[in-house]
C-alpha positions as CSV (number, residue, x, y, z in Angstrom):
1,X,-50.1,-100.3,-83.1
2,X,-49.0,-102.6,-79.9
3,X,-50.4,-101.8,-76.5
4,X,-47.7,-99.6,-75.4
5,X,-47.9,-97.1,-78.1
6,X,-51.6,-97.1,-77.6
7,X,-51.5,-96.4,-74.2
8,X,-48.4,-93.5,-75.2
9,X,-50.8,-92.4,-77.2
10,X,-53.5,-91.7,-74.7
11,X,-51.7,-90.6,-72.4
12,X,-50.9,-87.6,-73.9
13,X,-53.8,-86.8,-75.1
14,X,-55.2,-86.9,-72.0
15,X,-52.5,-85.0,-70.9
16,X,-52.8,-82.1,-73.7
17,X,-56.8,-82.2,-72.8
18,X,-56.1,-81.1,-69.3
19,X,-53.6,-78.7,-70.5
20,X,-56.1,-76.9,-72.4
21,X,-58.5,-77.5,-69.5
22,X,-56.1,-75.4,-67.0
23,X,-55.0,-73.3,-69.9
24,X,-58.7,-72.5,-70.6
25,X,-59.3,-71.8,-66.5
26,X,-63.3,-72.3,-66.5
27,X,-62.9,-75.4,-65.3
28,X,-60.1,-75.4,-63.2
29,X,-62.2,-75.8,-59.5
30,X,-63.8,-79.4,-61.3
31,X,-59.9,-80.5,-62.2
32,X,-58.8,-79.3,-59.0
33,X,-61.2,-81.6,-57.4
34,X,-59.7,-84.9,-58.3
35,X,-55.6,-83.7,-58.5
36,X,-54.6,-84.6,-55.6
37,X,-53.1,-81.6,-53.0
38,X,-50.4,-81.4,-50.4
39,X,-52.3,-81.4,-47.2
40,X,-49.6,-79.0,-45.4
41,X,-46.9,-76.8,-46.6
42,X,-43.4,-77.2,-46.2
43,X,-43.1,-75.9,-42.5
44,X,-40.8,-76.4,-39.8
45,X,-42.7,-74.5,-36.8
46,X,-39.9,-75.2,-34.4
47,X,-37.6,-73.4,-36.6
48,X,-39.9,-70.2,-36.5
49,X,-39.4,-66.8,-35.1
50,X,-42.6,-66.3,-33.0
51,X,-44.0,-63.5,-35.0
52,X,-44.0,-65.9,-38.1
53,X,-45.8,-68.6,-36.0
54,X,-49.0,-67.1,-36.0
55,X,-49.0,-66.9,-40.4
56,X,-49.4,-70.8,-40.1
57,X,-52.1,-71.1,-37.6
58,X,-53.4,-74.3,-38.8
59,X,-49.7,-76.2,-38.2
60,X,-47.8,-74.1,-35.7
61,X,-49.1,-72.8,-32.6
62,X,-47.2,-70.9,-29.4
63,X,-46.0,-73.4,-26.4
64,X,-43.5,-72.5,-23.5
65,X,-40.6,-73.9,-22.3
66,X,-40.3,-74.7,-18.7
67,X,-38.9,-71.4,-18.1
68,X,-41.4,-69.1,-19.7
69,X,-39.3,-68.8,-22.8
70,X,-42.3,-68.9,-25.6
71,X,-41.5,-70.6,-28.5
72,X,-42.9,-71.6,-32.3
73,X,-44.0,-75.5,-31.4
74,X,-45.4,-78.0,-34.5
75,X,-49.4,-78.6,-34.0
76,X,-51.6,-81.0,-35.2
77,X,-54.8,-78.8,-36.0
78,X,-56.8,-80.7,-33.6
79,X,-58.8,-78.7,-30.7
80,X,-58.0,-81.7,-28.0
81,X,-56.9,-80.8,-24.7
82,X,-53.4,-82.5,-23.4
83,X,-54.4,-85.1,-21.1
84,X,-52.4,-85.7,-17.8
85,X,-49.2,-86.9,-17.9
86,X,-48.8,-85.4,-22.2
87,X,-46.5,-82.4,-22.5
88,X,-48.6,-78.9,-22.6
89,X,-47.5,-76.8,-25.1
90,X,-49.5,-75.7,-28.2
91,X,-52.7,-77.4,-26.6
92,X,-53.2,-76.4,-23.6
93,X,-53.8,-78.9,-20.5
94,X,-57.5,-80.7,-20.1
95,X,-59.5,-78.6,-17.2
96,X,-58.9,-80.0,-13.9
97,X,-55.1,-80.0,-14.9
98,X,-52.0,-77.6,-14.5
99,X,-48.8,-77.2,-16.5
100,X,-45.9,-78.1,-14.6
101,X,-42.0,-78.5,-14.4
102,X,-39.7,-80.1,-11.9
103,X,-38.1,-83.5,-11.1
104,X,-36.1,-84.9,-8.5
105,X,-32.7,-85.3,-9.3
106,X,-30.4,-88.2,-8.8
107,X,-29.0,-86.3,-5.3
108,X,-33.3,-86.3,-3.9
109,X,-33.2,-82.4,-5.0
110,X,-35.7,-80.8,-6.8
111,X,-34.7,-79.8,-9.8
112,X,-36.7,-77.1,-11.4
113,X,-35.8,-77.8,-15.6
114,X,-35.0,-73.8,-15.4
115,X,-32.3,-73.3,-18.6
116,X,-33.7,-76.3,-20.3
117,X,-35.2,-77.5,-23.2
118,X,-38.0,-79.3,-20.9
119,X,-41.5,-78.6,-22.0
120,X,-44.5,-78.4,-18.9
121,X,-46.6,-81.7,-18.0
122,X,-50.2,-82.1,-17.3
123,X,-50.7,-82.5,-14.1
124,X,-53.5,-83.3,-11.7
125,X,-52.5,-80.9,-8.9
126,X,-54.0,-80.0,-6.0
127,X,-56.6,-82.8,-5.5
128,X,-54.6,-83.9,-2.6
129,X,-53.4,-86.8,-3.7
130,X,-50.2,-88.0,-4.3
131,X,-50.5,-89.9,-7.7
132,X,-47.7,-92.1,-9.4
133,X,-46.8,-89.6,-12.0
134,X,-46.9,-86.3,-10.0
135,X,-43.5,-85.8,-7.7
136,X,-42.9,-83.6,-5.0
137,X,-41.0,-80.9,-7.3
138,X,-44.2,-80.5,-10.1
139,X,-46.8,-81.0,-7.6
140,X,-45.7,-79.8,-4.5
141,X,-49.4,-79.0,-2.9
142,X,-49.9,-82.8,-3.1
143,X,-46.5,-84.6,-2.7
144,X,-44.2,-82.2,-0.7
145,X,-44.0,-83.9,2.5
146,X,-42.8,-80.5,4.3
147,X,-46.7,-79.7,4.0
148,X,-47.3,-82.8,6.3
149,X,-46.6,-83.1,10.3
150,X,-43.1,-83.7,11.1
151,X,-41.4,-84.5,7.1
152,X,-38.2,-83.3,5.8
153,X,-37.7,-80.1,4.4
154,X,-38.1,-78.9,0.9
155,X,-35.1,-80.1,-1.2
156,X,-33.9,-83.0,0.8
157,X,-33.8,-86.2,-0.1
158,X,-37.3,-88.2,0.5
159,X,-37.0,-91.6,2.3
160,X,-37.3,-94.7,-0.1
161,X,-40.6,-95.6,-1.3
162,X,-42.2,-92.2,-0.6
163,X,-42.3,-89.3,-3.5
């Protein structure tokens, strides 16, 4: 007998021992041990009807579109918060941060994402600053120059250089 046969060979009777070993079932949690398992099923949460969502808790969670239309959203199965500037959704936003839509469009409008597939970002709001990533349409309370002495009114276009 060459190698190959011999290792044909015991193959299947390795294979016929754990057979009989399932077959026999008293020892199926020790083979079950080393075989190795699909960590998740095969899921699409963003395909979901929301009151399927909650039968796959540890992969899909409940997020919100920028409109308030709730939605089946893919998760990770991590507790984390979203950190500012990540997109809220099926974990919420780190404390000290809000969800929020809005950007300025190309005419210096706000333009509030309503009707859109845009998902809320973590924002820093209302620590009265201004920071790079926050803009006068998701942070109004610290960017909307209205709220300061003598600026332009909501909506219109902001003057180079200042958000």
């Amino acid at each position: 007998m060459n190698k190959k046969q011999l290792v044909v060979v015991l193959t299947l009777l390795v294979g016929s021992a754990i057979s009989m070993v399932v077959l026999w079932g008293g020892a199926r949690t020790a083979l079950m041990e080393w075989l190795p398992l699909s960590s998740r099923p095969d899921v699409w949460c963003e395909g979901l009807p929301l009151e399927r969502c909650k039968e796959f808790p540890q992969h899909c969670r409940e997020a919100a579109y920028c409109d308030g239309t709730r939605f089946c959203s893919e998760w990770g199965g991590e507790e984390a918060c979203a950190e500012e500037g990540a997109i809220s959704g099926p974990a919420a936003c780190c404390p000290g941060l809000l969800p929020r839509c809005g950007v300025v469009s190309k005419d210096g409008t706000c333009d509030s994402q309503l009707g859109t597939p845009a998902r809320p970002v973590c924002r820093r709001c209302g620590d009265g600053v201004c920071d790079a990533q926050e803009t006068r349409c998701d942070c109004p309370e610290d960017c909307d120059l209205s709220r300061r002495a003598g600026g332009p009114p909501p909506g219109t276009a902001v003057p180079p250089g200042r958000r």
